[in-house]
C-alpha positions in Angstrom: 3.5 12.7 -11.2 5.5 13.5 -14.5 2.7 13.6 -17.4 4.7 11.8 -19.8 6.1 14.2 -22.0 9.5 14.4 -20.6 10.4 11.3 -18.7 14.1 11.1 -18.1 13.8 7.1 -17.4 12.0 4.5 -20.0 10.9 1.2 -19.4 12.6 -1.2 -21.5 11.0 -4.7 -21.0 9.3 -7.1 -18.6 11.6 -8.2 -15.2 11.4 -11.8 -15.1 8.1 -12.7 -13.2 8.3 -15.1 -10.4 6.7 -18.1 -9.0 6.8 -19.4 -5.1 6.8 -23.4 -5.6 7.0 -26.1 -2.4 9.1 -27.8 -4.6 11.7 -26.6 -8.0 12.0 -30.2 -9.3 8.1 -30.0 -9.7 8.7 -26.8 -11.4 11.8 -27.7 -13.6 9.6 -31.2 -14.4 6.2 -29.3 -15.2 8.3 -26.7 -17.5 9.9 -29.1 -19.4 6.8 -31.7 -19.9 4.3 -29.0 -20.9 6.0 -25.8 -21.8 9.0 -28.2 -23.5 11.5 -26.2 -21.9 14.2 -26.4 -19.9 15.0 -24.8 -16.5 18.5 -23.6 -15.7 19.6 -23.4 -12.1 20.6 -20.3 -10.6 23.4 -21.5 -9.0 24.9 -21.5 -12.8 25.4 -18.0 -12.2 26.1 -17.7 -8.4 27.7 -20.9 -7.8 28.9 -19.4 -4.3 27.2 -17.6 -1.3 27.6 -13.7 -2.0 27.4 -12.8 2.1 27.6 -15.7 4.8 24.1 -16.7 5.6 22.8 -16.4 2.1 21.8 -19.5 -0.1 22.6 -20.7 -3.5 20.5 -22.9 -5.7 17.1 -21.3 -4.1 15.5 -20.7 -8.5 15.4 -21.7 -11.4 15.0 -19.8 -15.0 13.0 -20.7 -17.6 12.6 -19.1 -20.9 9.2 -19.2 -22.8 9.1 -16.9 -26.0 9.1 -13.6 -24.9 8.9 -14.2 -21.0 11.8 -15.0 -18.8 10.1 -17.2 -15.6 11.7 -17.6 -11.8 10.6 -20.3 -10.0 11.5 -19.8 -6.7 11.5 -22.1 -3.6 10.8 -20.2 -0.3 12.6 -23.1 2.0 15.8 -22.8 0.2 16.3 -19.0 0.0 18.0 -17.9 2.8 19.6 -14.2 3.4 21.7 -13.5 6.7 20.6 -17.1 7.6 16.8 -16.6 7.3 14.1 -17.6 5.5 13.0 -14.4 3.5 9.6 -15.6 2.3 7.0 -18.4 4.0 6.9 -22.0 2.8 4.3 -22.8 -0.2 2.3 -26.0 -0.8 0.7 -24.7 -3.9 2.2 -22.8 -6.2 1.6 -19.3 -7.2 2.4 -16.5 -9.4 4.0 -13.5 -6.9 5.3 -10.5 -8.9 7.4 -9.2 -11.4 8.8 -6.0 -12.4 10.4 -4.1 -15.1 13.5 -3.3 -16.8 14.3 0.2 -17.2 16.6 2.8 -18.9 17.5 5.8 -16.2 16.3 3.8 -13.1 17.7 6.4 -10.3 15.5 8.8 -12.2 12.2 6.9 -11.9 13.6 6.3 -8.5 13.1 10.0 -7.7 9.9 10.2 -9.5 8.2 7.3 -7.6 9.6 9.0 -3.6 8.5 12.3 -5.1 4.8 10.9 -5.5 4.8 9.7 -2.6 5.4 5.7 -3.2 7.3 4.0 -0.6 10.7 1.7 -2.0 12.3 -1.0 -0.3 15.4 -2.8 -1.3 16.0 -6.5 -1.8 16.0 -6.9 1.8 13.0 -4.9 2.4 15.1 -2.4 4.4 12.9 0.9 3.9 15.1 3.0 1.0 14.6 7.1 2.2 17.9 8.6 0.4 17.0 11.1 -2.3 19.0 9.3 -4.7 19.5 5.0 -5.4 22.2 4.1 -4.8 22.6 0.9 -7.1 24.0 -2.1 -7.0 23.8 -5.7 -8.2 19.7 -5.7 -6.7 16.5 -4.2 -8.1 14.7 -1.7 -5.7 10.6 -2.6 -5.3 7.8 -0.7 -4.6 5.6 -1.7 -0.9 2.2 -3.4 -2.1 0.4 -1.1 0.0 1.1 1.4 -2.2 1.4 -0.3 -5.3 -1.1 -3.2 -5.1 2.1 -5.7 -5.5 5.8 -5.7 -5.2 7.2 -4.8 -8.2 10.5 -4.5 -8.7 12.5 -2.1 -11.0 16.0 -2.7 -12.3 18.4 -1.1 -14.5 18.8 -3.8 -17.6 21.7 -5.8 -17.3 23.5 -8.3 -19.1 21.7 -11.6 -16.9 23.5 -14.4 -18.1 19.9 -16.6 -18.0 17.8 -13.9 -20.4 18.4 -14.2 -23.7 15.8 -11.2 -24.4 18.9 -9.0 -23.3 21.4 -9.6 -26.0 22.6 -7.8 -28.3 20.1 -8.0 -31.4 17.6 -10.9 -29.8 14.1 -11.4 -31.6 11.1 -12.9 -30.2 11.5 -16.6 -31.3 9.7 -17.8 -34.4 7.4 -20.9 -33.4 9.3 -24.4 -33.9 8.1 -27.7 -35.0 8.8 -29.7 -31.4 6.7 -26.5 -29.8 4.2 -28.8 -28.1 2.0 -25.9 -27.4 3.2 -23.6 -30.4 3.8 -20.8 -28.4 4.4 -17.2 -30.4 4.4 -14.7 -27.2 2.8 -13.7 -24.2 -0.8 -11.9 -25.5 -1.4 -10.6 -21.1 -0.6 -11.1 -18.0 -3.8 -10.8 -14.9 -3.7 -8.8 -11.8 -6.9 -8.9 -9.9 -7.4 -6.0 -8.1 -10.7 -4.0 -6.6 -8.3 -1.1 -7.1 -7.4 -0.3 -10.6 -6.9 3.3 -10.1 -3.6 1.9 -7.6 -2.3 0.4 -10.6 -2.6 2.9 -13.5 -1.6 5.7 -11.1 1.9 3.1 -11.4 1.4 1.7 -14.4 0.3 4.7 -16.8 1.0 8.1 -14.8 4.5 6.8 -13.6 5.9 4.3 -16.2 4.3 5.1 -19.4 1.8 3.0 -19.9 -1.2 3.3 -22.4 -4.8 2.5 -21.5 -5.6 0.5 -25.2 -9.0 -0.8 -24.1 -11.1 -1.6 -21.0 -12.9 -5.1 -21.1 -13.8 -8.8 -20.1 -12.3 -11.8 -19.9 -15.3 -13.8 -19.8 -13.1 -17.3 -19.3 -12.2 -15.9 -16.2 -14.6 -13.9 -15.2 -12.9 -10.5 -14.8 -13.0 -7.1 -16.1 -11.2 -3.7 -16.0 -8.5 -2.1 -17.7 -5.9 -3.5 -20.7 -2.5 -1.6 -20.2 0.2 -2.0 -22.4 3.8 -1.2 -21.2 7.1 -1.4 -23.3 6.6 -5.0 -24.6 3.6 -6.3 -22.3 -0.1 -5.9 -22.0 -1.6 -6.2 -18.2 -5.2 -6.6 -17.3 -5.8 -4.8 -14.3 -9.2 -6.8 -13.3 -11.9 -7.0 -10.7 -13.2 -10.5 -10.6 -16.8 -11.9 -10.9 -17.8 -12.6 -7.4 -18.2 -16.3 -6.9 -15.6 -17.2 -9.6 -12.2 -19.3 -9.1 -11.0 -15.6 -9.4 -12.4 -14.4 -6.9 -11.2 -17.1 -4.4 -7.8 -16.0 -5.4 -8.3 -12.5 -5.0 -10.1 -12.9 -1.4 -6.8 -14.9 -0.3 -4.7 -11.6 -1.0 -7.2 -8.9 -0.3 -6.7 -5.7 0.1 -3.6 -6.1 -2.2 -3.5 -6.9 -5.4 -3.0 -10.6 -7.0 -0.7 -12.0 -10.0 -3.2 -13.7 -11.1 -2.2 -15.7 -14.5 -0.1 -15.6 -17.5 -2.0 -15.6 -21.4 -0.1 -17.3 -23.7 -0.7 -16.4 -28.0 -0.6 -19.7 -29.8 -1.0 -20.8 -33.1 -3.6 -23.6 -32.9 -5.4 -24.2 -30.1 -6.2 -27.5 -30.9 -2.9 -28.5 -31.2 -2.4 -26.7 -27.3 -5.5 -28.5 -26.1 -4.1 -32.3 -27.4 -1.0 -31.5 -25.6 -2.0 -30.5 -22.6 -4.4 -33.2 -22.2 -1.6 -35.6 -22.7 0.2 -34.6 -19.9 -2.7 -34.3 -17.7 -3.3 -30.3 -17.9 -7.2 -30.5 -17.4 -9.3 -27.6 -19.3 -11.1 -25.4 -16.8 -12.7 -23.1 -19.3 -12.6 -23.2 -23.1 -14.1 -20.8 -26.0 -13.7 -21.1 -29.5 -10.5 -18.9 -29.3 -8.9 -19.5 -25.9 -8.9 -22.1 -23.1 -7.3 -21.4 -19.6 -6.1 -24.4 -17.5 -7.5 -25.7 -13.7 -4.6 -24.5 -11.6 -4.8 -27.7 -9.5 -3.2 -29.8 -12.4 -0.9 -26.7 -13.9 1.8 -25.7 -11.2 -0.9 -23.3 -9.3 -1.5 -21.3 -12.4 -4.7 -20.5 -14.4 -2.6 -20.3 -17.6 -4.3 -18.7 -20.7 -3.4 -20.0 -24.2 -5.7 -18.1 -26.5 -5.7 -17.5 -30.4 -6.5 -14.1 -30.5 -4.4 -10.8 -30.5 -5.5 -7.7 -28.2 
């Protein structure tokens, strides 16, 4: 794998990550009550079928700070006339990906190291070179731990992080949760050495610590890459954690989003109000019960890695 000196690729930012919900007006409603904001449709952007057989209106985007979120409902996306992915009745996070300059080159890089690559429709990819197109390529979870997906950045009409001069949003007023940016996002794995070979040898990513979460009850590696932090962590067994590694294992689980805020008192009120319960709280960070919370064990937490 290349040692980092003389990439010819770079990642640029975080691919939007996605969520598999039973239902996107429960999504679009939870966003908008306790995030306070709004979800946009993708059928805004593909108002018509782009093959027969394949659906419109299957997602929805949501903007939160720095993140770009896809809610996705399995039942509605169809391709070639079938359902791509299995129904949901709880929600959960599945994967994301990465935005990156000089994508055919990391596309060579990751089939020279022997990682397998699939395209949107999970055809196997063996040419030596990408060939491109409007879809991301992704990488097998066998080999990667999850199926992330890579994808030359691209003017997405529903991302405002890829315009010309955008800023990560200063906190407004009406931010019920006072939201500055994304401080992590959780994989469990019992692999971590899976994702760094990925995540550090591949893409460029720097090891800045190894530690706990002790609200969760995980540990392992902190990994920052381009604008995003990952903890790549084993969980405590017996914890809720572990429950939601066990239902993936051997592969790897997108576990939970961390959110930076500015008061957590101020997060706490709010989310009480609209019936988030508290699973676990510390003097600096709380993360919700997943149950009340669209399936995620969201992390809102006042301090900075």
């Amino acid at each position: 794998m290349n040692d980092g000196t003389d990439r010819p690729y770079r990642v640029r930012m975080l691919y939007h990550p996605r969520i598999h919900v039973p239902s996107l007006d429960q999504a679009e409603d939870f966003f908008a009550r306790v995030f306070g904001r709004p979800s946009t449709n993708f059928s805004v952007v593909m108002p018509e079928p782009p093959a027969p057989g394949h659906s419109v209106g299957y997602s929805t985007f949501t903007s939160v700070s720095d993140v770009l979120i896809d809610s996705l409902e399995p039942k509605r996306y169809l391709t070639g006339g079938t359902q791509r992915y299995p129904d949901v009745e709880v929600p959960h996070l599945e994967t994301t990906g990465w935005y990156v300059d000089g994508v055919k080159a990391l596309y060579r890089e990751l089939r020279a190291g022997g990682l397998r690559l699939v395209d949107s429709h999970d055809s196997v990819l063996d040419g030596e070179e990408w060939p491109g197109g409007p879809s991301p390529f992704h990488t097998l979870p066998d080999d990667a731990g999850l199926r992330y997906a890579f994808f030359e950045m691209f003017p997405f009409p529903l991302d405002p992080r890829v315009r010309e001069g955008w800023t990560v949003p200063e906190v407004s007023e009406d931010d019920p949760l006072g939201i500055q940016h994304a401080s992590h996002h959780t994989v469990l794995t019992s692999r971590p050495e899976r994702a760094l070979r990925l995540t550090v040898n591949v893409l460029g990513g720097e090891v800045v610590r190894t530690g706990r979460d002790e609200l969760r009850g995980v540990a392992g590696p902190f990994v920052r890459l381009a604008d995003t932090v990952f903890h790549f962590a084993a969980p405590d067994p017996g914890s809720p954690a572990a429950a939601d590694a066990a239902a993936h294992a051997p592969l790897d689980t997108y576990h939970a989003i961390t959110w930076k805020v500015v008061d957590l008192e101020r997060t706490a009120k709010h989310l009480d109000a609209e019936g988030v319960r508290i699973a676990h709280r510390s003097r600096t960070a709380l993360v919700t019960d997943p149950a009340t919370s669209l399936g995620v064990p969201w992390g809102f937490t006042t301090d900075s890695i």
